[in-house]
N, C-alpha and C positions, 0 to 999 in steps of 0.2 A: 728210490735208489735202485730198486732190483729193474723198476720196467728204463732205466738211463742203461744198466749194464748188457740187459737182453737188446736192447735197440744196439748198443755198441758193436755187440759179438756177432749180430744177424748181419750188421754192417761190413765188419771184420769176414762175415762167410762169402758175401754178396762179391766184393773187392776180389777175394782168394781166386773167387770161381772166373770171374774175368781178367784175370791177369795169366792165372790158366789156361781158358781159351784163347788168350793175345799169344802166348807162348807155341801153341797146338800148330798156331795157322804161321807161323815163323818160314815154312817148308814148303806151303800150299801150293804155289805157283811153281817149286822148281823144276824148270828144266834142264835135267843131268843130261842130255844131247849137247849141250852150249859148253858143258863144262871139261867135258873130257877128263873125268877123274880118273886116275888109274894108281896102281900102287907102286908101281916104279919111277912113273912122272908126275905123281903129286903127292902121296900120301906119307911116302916114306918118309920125302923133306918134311912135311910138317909134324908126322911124331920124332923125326931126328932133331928138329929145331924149339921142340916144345916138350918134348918127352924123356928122354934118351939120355940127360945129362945125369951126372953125379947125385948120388941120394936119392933118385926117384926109380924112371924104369930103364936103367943103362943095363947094358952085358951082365950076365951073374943076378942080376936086384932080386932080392928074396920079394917086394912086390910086384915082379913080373918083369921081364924083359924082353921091350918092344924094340931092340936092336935087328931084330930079326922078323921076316914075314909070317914063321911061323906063331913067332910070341904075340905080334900085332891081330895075325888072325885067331885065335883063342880067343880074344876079348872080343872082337868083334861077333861070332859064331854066337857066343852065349849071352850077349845084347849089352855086356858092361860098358862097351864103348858108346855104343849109342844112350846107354841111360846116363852116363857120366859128362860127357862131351857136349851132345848135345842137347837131353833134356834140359838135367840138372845143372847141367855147365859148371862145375866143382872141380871139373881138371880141365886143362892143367891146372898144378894149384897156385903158380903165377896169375893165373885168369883166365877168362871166357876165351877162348878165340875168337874169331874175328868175325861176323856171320859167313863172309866168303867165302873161307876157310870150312867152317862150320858144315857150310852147302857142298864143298866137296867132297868131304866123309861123309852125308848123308848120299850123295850120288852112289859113291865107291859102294858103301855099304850097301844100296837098294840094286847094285848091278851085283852081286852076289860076294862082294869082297875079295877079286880076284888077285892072283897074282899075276899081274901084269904091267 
């Protein structure tokens, strides 16, 4: 019984650690030259279309409000955006975004999180 549970869990590690690595290599190839991310022609719509509504991060929200460049760039600066979005993909909390999507916050965010 014990050597079925240990095979199980070593399994359970085995899986974790590649589904990790599948995760890691998500971004590997991107080319942010292709994408033209910027914060005023792409980024803004998508935390206004995904972000921004009622109850989550609108004007005022006591958990953050990414109505503005400066509310959006705070979380970016201190990596919540990138561990949330992109890692963990946890927000928004309707769903993952879309990889597309996805790859153009990771551009924005690797070209210093501009206001532009």
């Amino acid at each position: 019984m014990k050597k079925r549970i240990s095979i199980g869990l070593i399994g359970t590690f085995v899986i974790t650690i590649v589904y990790s690595g599948c995760k890691k290599n998500e971004y590997k190839n991107l080319d942010c030259g292709k994408l033209n991310a910027t914060y005023n022609g792409t980024i803004k719509a998508l935390i206004n279309s995904n972000c921004t509504f009622s109850g989550c991060h609108g004007s005022g929200s006591s958990s953050g409000d990414y109505t503005t460049y400066n509310g959006i760039k705070t979380i970016a600066d201190n990596g919540k955006l990138e561990d949330r979005v992109l890692i963990k993909k946890n927000m928004p909390s309707s769903g993952a975004l879309s990889l597309d999507d996805r790859k153009k916050i990771k551009c924005w965010l690797e070209s210093g999180s501009q206001n532009n």
